[in-house]
N, C-alpha and C positions, 0 to 999 in steps of 0.2 A: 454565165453561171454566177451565183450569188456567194458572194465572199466568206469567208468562214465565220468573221467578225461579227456580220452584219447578222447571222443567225444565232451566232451566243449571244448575241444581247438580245434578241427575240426571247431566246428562250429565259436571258435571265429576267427580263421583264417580266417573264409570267409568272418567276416562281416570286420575284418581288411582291405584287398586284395579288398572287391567292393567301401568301405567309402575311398580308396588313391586310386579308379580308375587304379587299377593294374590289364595291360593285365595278366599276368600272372595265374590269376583267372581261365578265361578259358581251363589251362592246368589239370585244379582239377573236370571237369564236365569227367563221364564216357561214354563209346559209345553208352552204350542201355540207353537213357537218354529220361526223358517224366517231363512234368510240365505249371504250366502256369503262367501270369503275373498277378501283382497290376493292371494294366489297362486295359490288353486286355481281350478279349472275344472269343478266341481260345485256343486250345489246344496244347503245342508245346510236337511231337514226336520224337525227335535225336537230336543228340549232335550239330550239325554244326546248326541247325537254332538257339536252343538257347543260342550259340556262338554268332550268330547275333544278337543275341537281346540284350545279356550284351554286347556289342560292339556299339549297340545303343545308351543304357545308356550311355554309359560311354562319348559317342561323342557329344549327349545333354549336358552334363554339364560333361565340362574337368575337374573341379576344386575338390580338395580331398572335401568331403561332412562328417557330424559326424554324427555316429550314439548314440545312448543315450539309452542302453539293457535296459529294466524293467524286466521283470520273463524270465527263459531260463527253459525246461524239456527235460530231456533224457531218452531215454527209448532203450533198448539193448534187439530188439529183436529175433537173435542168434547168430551165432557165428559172422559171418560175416554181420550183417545186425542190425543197429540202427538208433534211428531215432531221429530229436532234434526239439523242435519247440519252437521258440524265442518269446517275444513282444518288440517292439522297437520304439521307433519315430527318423526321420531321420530329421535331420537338412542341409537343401541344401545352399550353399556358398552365397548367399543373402538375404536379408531379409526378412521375411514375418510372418505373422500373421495366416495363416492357415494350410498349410502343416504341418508342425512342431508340428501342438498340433492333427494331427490322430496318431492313433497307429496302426502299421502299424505288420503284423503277418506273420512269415516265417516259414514254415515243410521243413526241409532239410533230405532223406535219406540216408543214407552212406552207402555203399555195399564196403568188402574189396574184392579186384583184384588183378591178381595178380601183377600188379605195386605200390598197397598201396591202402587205404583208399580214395574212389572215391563218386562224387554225383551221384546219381543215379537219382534224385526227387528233384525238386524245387515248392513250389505252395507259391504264397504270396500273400498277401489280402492286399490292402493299400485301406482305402476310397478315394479313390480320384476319385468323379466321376464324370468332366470336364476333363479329360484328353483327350485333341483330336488325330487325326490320326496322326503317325510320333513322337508322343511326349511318354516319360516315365512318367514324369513327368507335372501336368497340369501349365505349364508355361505361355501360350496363356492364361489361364481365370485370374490371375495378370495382362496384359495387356489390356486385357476386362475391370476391374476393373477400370484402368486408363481411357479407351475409356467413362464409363460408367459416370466418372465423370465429364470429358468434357462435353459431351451432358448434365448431368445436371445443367453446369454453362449457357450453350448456351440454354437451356430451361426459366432460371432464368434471361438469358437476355434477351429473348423474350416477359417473361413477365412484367421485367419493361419500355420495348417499348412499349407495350401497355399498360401499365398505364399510360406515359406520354401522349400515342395520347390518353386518356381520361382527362387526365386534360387540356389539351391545348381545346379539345371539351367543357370542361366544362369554358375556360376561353373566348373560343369563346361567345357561348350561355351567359355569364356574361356581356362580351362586347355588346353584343343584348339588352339584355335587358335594362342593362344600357341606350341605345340608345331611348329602348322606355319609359323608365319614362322621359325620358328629356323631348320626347313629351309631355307626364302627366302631366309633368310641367309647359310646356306652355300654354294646355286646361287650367289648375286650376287656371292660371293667369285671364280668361277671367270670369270662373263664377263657383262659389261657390260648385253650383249643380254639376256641370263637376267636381270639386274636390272629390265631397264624392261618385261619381261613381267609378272614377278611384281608390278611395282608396279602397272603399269592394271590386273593382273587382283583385287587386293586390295580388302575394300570397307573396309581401315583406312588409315589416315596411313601409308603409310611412306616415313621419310627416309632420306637416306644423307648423313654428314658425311665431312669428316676427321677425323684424329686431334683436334686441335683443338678439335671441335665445330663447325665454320663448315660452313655445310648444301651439299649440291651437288646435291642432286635430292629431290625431292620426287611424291609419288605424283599424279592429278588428284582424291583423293578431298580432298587439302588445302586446293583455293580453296576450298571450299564449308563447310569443315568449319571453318578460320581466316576467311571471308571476304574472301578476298583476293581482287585483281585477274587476279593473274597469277604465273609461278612467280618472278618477278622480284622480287617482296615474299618472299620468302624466299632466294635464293640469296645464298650470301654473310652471310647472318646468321648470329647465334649460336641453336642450340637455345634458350639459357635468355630470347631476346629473346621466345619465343613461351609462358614461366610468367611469372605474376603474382612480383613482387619476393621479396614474402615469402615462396617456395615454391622459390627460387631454392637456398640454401645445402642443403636439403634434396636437392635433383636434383643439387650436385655432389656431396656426401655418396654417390651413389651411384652416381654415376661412378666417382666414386676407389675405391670397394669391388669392382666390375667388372676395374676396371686390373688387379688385384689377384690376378683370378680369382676371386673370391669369386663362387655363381652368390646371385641375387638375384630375386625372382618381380614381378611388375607391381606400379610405385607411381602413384599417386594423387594429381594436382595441382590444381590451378585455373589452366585454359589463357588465356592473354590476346589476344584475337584482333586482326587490322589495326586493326580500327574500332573497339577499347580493349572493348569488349564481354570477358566470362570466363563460360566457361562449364566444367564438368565433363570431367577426360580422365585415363582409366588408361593408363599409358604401361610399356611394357618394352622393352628396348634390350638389344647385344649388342656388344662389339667385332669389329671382321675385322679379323681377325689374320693378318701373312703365315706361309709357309714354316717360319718361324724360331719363329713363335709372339709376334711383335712385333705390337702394333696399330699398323694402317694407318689405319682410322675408325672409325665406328659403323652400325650398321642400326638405327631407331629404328621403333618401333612406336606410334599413337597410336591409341587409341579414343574415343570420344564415351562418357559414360559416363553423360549427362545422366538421359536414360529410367529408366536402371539406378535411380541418385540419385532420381530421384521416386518410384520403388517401393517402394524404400525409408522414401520421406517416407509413403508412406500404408500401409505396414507399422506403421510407428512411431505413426500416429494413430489405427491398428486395434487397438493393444497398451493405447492411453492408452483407448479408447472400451473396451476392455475391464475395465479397470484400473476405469475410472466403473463398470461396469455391477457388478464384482464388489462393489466397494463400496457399493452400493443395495444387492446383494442382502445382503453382510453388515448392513446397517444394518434392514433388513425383518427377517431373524432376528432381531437383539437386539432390534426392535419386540416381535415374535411371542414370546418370552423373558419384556419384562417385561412384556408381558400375559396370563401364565399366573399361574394361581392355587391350581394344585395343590401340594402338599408332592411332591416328586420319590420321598422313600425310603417316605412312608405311605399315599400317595395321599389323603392327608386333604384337608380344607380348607387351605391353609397361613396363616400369621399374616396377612397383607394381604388375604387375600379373607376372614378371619376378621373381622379391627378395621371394615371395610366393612358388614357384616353384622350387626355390630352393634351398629352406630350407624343401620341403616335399621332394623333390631328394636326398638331404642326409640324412633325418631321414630314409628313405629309405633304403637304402644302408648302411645304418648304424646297421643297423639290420640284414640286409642278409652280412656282410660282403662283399660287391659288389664293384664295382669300379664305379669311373664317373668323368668325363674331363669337366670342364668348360671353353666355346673359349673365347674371347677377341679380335675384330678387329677395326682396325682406319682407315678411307680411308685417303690413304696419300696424304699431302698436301691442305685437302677441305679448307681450307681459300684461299688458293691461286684462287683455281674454281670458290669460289662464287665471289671474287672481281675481277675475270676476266669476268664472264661469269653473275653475277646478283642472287639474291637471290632465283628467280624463277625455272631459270634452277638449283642453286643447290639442292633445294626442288625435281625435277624432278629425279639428280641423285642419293638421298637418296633412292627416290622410287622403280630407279631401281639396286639397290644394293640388297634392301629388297628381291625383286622377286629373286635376287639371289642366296639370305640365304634358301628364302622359294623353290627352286629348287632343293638346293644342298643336303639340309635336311628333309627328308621325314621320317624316321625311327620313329618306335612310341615311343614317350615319349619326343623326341629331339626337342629342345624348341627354336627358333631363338626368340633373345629380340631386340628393339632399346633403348640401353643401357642409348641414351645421344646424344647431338649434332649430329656427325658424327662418333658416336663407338655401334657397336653391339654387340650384346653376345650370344652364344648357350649354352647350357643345352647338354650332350652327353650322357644320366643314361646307365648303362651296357657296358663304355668304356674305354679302358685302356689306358696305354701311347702309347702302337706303333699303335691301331686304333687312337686313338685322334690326332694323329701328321698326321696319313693319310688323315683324314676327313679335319684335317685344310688346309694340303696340295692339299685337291679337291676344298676349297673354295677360295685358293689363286689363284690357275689355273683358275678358274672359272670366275672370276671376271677379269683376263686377258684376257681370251676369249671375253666375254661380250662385249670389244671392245667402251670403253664411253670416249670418245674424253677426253682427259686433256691438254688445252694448254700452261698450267704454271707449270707441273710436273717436279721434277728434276730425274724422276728414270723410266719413260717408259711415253708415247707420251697416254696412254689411264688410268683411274681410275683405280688404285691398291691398296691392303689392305695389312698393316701391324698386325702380328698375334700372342698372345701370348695365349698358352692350357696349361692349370695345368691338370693335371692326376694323378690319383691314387685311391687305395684302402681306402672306405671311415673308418676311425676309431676316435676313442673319442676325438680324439684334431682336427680333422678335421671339421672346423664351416664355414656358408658362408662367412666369414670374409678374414679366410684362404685364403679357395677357392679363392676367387677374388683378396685379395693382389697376391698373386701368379701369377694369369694368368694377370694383370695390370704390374707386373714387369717384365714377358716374353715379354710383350706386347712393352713393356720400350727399350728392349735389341735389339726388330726385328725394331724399330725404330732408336736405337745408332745406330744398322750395318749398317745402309744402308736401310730400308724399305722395301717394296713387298716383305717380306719373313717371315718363320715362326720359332718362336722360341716355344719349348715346355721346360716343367717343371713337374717332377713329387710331389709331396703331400706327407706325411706320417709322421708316427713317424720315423722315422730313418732316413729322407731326409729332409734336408737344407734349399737345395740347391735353393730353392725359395722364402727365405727371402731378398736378396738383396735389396738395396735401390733403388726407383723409384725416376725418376724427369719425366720432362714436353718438349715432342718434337711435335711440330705442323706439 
C-alpha cells in the first residue's frame, strides 16, 4: 500500500503546478481519465478535453493565483490506487471580496502506471454559481457588480431630477398664488366684506395691519398655523412679535424697501409661534395704499413652508448619497486601473506585470534546477526617428516593433515586456544559452526584415535592435537583479560594437563574465 507521505506530496505538487499556471501540470493527467469542473455541468471523459480545460484556466488568468490548503485526507485504497481529497480557498491575482472566502473542494485519484504516479480523477466543487460560458472563474459577475452600480448612481440621478421638476412645480404654483392674493389685496382695499371673504376663503395666513405694522385681522388659517388660542393672541401685536429675534432687522429691511415702492418677491423667515415653538414660513406682503398712493397698512401673506424645507432636506441627502456613490464608483475604476497590466500604446506586457513574471520564472526554475534567458533590446538610434520623423510616427513604430516580439515569440510561458522608452524584454523559461542566442538572433533578423524606414540611422537605412540575452541554469545567487544587470550589460556591449547585433551572456555560480560595467549609448 502506498504511504501516506508519498500521496500528500502528489497531491501538493498539483496544487503547486495549477496556483504558478504550469503547463506542465498537464503531463501528470493519465489517458483513461474522467472528472468534472467547479463550474461546469458536464462530465469530462479523456485526457485531451481535460487538458483543455486546464488550458482554459490557465489562459483566463495567466497570473500565478494562491492557494490557502485548510484540511487534506488520504486514503490508500491499494496498492496502486489512492485517493486525496483537499479543502482549500483559492486566492485569484486581484482583488475581491467573494471568491476568496468559498471553500472550494478537490478528490484527486492516483492510479500508479507504469510511467509513475498518474491522475486518474478530478471532480471539484467551487460555489461559484455566476460563472458564465467560457469562463472558470465567475469574473463577468465583478463586472456586473460594477455595471450594477452605475445604474444605481444613474437611477439616483433620475430621481433627483425629478425632485427638482417638483420643486420648480411647487415654485411655479407659489408664484400663482402669490399672484392671486395680490389681487386679494386690491378687493380688501375697496371693502371690508371683500377682506373677510378672501381671508376664510385662503388656505394661507393672511393679515391685515396698519401702517404701523400693529395686526387688525387675521385669517382662521392663523390659530392653527401660530398655535394660538384665539384671534386675541394676535390683535394688536406687532407682525415682527410673530419672527424669531434674529430675523427681525431682516423683515424691516423689507418693509422699508416696500414703502419705497420697490416690488420685492417672498422672504423666508423662522416663524415663532404662541407656545415659543419656530417653525418654517415664506412670507410676502404688500402695502394699501390710499387714493393718493399714501399707505394706510399692509396685507401680509404667510405660508407654512415646513414640508417644502424637508424636501428639500432629502433632496440634499439624495445629492450627498449620490456624491458617496459617484465616489466608489470613481475609486473602483482606479482599482480596475491599477490592476491592469497591459502597456496601453504596445499592448505588450507592461514593466509591472513584467518584474512579477519574472521573479515567478525564477522561483521556478529554481526549484526544478531549469534554465532561463532573459532578452534585452534597444531600437537603435529611436531619438534620432522621433526628432526626424515626430512623435507620432514614433509611437507608431513602437507598435510595430511590438507586433514583432509578439510574432517572433509565441512559445508558452515566453513573455515579450515594453521594458521602458524604446527597450523591450522577453522572458525565455526552459532556455539555455545556445537556444537563447538563437531566439535573439530570429528577433534581430526579424526586425530587419520588417523593413521600417529609418532615415537618420547610422548602421542600416530601416529600424534595427540592438540585443543583450543573459542565460543560464537558474541557482541560489541567481535573483531578478542578476538577471537583468547581465542581459543590460550584453545589451551595453552589442551597442559599444557597432549596434543591430547580439550579444549573449551566460548567469551562474561559476560565470562572471556578466558583471562588467554598463554605461549609456542612445
Amino acid at each position: 500500500m502506498p504511504d501516506d507521505q508519498t500521496i500528500r506530496q502528489l497531491f501538493q505538487d498539483y496544487l503547486r503546478m495549477y496556483s504558478s499556471r504550469d503547463d506542465l501540470l498537464t503531463e501528470h493527467f493519465s489517458e483513461d481519465f474522467s472528472g468534472f469542473t467547479g463550474g461546469g455541468n458536464f462530465l469530462v471523459k479523456n485526457k485531451e478535453e481535460w487538458v483543455a480545460i486546464t488550458r482554459q484556466d490557465f489562459a483566463q488568468i495567466k497570473d500565478p493565483i494562491r492557494i490557502e490548503l485548510k484540511d487534506l485526507a488520504v486514503q490508500s485504497l491499494a496498492d496502486s490506487i489512492a485517493v486525496a481529497t483537499g479543502f482549500f480557498n483559492i486566492h485569484l491575482p486581484i482583488k475581491d471580496h467573494i471568491l476568496s472566502r468559498e471553500m472550494a473542494r478537490l478528490v484527486l485519484i492516483f492510479r500508479k502506471e507504469a510511467a509513475g504516479w498518474k491522475i486518474s480523477h478530478s471532480s471539484i466543487s467551487i460555489p461559484y454559481n455566476l460563472v458564465s460560458a467560457g469562463e472558470i472563474y465567475p469574473l463577468k459577475e465583478l463586472t456586473d457588480r460594477n455595471e450594477a452600480l452605475g445604474r444605481l448612481v444613474d437611477e439616483r440621478t433620475n430621481q433627483l431630477s425629478s425632485l427638482n421638476d417638483n420643486l420648480e412645480k411647487v415654485n411655479r404654483e407659489l408664484g400663482a398664488e402669490i399672484e392671486q392674493h395680490k389681487l386679494a389685496a386690491e378687493a380688501l382695499r375697496r371693502s371690508e366684506g371683500v377682506y373677510r371673504s378672501i381671508i376664510h376663503a385662503s388656505p394661507d395666513n393672511i393679515t391685515i395691519t396698519d401702517r404701523e405694522g400693529r395686526i387688525l385681522l387675521v385669517s382662521p388659517v392663523a390659530l392653527s398655523m401660530f398655535r394660538a388660542a384665539g384671534e386675541t393672541d394676535f390683535l394688536g401685536h406687532s407682525l415682527l412679535d410673530f419672527i424669531v429675534p434674529e430675523d427681525r432687522a431682516r423683515a424691516l429691511s423689507q418693509i422699508a424697501l416696500k414703502r419705497q415702492g420697490t416690488v420685492t418677491g417672498p422672504s423666508e423667515y423662522c416663524g415663532l409661534r404662541v407656545d415659543g415653538s419656530t417653525f418654517d414660513i415664506a412670507v410676502n406682503s404688500e402695502f394699501i395704499r390710499d387714493g393718493e398712493g399714501s399707505p394706510t397698512g399692509m396685507v401680509v401673506i404667510v405660508r407654512d413652508i415646513t414640508s417644502r424645507r424637508h424636501a428639500e432636506g432629502e433632496r440634499e441627502e439624495l445629492e450627498r448619497r449620490l456624491t458617496e456613490h459617484t465616489a466608489e464608483l470613481e475609486r473602483l475604476n482606479e482599482l480596475l486601473q491599477e490592476q491592469a497590466f497591459q502597456d496601453s500604446l504596445t499592448g505588450l506586457a507592461n514593466r509591472r506585470h513584467f518584474a512579477a513574471a519574472l521573479d515567478s520564472e525564477i522561483s521556478r526554475a529554481r526549484r526544478r534546477n531549469g534554465e532561463l534567458s532573459l532578452l534585452i533590446a534597444d531600437v537603435d538610434f529611436f531619438k534620432r526617428y522621433n526628432d526626424a520623423l515626430g512623435h507620432q510616427r514614433g509611437d507608431e513604430c513602437l507598435q510595430r516593433v511590438a507586433l514583432v516580439l509578439k510574432e517572433t515569440f509565441r512559445r508558452p510561458g515566453e513573455l515579450p515586456a515594453r521594458y521602458g522608452g524604446e527597450e523591450f524584454a522577453v522572458i525565455l523559461p526552459n532556455c539555455g544559452p545556445d537556444l537563447g542566442e538563437t531566439q535573439a538572433e530570429r528577433l534581430r533578423s526579424a526586425m530587419e526584415r520588417a523593413g521600417i524606414v529609418h532615415p537618420s540611422s547610422d548602421v542600416a537605412p530601416s529600424i534595427t535592435l540592438s540585443i543583450g540575452i543573459a542565460s543560464g541554469r537558474v541557482q541560489a545567487d541567481i535573483t531578478p537583479e542578476v538577471l537583468i544587470r547581465a542581459a543590460d550589460n550584453a545589451l551595453y556591449r552589442s551597442k559599444a560594437e557597432g549596434r543591430n547585433r547580439v550579444t549573449a551572456v551566460r548567469v551562474g555560480s561559476q560565470d562572471r563574465s556578466a558583471d562588467s560595467p554598463s554605461g549609456t549609448l542612445n
